[in-house]
C-alpha positions in Angstrom: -113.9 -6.4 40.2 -115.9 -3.8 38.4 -114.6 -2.1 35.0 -114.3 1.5 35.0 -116.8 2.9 32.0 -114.5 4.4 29.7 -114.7 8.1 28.9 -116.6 9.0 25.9 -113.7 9.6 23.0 -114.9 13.0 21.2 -115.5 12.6 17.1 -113.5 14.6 14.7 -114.1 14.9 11.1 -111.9 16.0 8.3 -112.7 17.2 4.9 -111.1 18.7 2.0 -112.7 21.1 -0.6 -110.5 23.3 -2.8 -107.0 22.6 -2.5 -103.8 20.5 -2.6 -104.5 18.1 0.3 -101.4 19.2 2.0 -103.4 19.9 5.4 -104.0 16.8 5.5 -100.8 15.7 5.3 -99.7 17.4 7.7 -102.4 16.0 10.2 -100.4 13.0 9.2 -96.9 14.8 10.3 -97.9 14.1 13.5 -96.5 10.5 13.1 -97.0 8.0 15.8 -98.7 10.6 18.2 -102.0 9.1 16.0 -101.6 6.6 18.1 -102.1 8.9 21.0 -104.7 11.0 19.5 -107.0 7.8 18.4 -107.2 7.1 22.6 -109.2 10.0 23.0 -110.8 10.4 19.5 -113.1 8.7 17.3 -112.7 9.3 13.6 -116.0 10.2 11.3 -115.1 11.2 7.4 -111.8 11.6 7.1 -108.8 9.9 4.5 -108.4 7.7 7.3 -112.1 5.9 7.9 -113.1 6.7 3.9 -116.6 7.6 5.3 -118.1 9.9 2.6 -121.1 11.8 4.7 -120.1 13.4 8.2 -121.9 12.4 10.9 -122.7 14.5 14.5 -119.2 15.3 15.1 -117.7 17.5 18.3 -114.4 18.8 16.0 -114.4 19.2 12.2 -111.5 20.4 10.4 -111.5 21.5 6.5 -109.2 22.3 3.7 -109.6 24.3 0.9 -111.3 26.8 -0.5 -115.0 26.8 -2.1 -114.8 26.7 -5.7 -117.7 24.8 -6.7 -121.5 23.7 -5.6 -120.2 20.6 -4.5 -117.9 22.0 -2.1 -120.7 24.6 -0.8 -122.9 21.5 -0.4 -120.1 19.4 1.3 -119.2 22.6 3.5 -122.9 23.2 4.8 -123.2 19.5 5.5 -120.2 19.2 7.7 -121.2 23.0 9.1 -124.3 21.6 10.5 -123.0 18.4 11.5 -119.8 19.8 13.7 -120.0 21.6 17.0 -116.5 23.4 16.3 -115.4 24.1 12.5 -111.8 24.7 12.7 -110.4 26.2 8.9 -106.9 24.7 8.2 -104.5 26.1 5.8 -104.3 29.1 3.6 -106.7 27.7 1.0 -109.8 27.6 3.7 -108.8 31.2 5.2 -108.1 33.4 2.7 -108.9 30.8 -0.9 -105.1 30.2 -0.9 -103.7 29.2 -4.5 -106.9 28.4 -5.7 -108.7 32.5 -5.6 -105.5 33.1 -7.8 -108.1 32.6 -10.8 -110.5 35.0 -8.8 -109.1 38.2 -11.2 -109.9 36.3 -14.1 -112.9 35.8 -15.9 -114.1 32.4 -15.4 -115.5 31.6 -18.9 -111.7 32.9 -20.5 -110.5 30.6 -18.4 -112.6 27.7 -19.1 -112.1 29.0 -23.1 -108.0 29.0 -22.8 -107.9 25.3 -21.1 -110.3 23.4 -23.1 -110.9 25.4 -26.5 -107.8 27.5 -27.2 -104.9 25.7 -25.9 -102.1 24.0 -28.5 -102.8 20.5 -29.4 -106.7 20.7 -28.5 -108.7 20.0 -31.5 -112.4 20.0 -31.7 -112.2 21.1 -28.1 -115.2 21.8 -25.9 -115.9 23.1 -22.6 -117.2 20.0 -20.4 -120.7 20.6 -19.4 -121.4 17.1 -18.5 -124.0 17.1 -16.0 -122.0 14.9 -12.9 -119.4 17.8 -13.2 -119.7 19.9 -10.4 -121.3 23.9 -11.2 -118.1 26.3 -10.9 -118.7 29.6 -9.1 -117.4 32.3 -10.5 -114.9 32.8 -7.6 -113.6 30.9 -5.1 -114.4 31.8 -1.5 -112.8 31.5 1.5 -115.5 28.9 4.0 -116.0 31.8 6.1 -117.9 33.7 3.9 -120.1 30.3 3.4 -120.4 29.2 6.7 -119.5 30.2 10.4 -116.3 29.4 11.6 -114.9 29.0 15.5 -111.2 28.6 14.8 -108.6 29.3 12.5 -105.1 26.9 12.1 -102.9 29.2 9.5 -100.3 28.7 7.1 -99.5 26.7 3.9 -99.7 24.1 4.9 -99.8 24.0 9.1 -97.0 22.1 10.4 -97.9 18.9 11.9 -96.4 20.7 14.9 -99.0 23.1 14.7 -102.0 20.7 14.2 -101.3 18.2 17.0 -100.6 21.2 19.8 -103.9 23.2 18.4 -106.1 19.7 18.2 -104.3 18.8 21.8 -105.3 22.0 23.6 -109.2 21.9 21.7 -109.4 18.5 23.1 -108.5 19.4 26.5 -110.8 22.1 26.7 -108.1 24.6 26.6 -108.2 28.2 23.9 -106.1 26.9 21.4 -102.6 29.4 20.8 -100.5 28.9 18.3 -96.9 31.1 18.9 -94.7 32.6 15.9 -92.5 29.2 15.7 -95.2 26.6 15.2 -97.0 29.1 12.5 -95.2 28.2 8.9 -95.9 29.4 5.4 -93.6 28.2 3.0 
């Protein structure tokens, strides 16, 4: 009896830049349909391997705005790395909560958190060399890097992720309809 060679399982990557991590847990709202999804996937970085450097990858998704050099590094890395960059959530569309700051003036900021606040005495602004540079406003990944697919809302409902990830995966044009789209 000869074994059938198993299908090559495509490799997905997930990242997070800017933002609450809630697009990732909703990836994880899809509950025990993991199960299902790791029978035709193979996971590269993502919460659930802890691999810190993407690899070749067929699907990346990512969170979160760009707010720093380290995220336009990390964003370029996994740009070049995945075949088709799908932005999740509000934050990596449109800069979400984050780009709230962006009609401010980054250095007032920086001046009311660690100088001027109560209770702050002898304060600095960090400039510690390991910290990340800030940009002075936080971007959207599009306007870093090309994107071939959008999943909106804040955050996507698990819903949403498994029946946009399910049709990508099949080959199909992912379409999301009004019900699965949320925004609360």
């Amino acid at each position: 009896m000869t074994d059938k060679p198993q299908a090559a399982r495509l490799r997905v990557a997930t990242t997070s830049l800017a933002g609450c991590f809630g697009c990732h847990m909703s990836f994880l709202d899809i509950d025990e349909r993991l199960f299902d999804l790791v029978q035709v996937v193979e996971f590269d970085r993502s919460p659930l391997t802890d691999i810190k450097h993407c690899g070749p990858c067929d699907i990346g998704l990512i969170e979160g705005g760009v707010c720093n050099a380290e995220n336009v590094h990390v964003l370029r890395e996994f740009r070049r790395n995945c075949k088709t960059l799908v932005a999740v959530g509000a934050c990596a569309i449109n800069g979400g909560l984050p780009a709230q700051r962006n009609h401010l003036d980054l250095g007032d900021c920086l001046q009311q958190v660690y100088v001027q606040r109560d209770g702050v005495e002898d304060g600095g602004v960090p400039d510690d060399p390991e910290l990340p540079l800030l940009l002075d406003r936080v971007h959207p990944i599009h306007e870093v890097v090309r994107v071939d697919y959008f999943i909106p809302g804040c955050p996507p409902s698990g819903e949403a992720m498994w029946k946009f990830l399910t049709d990508l995966i099949a080959g199909r044009t992912p379409r999301l309809s009004h019900p699965l789209l949320r925004f609360d």
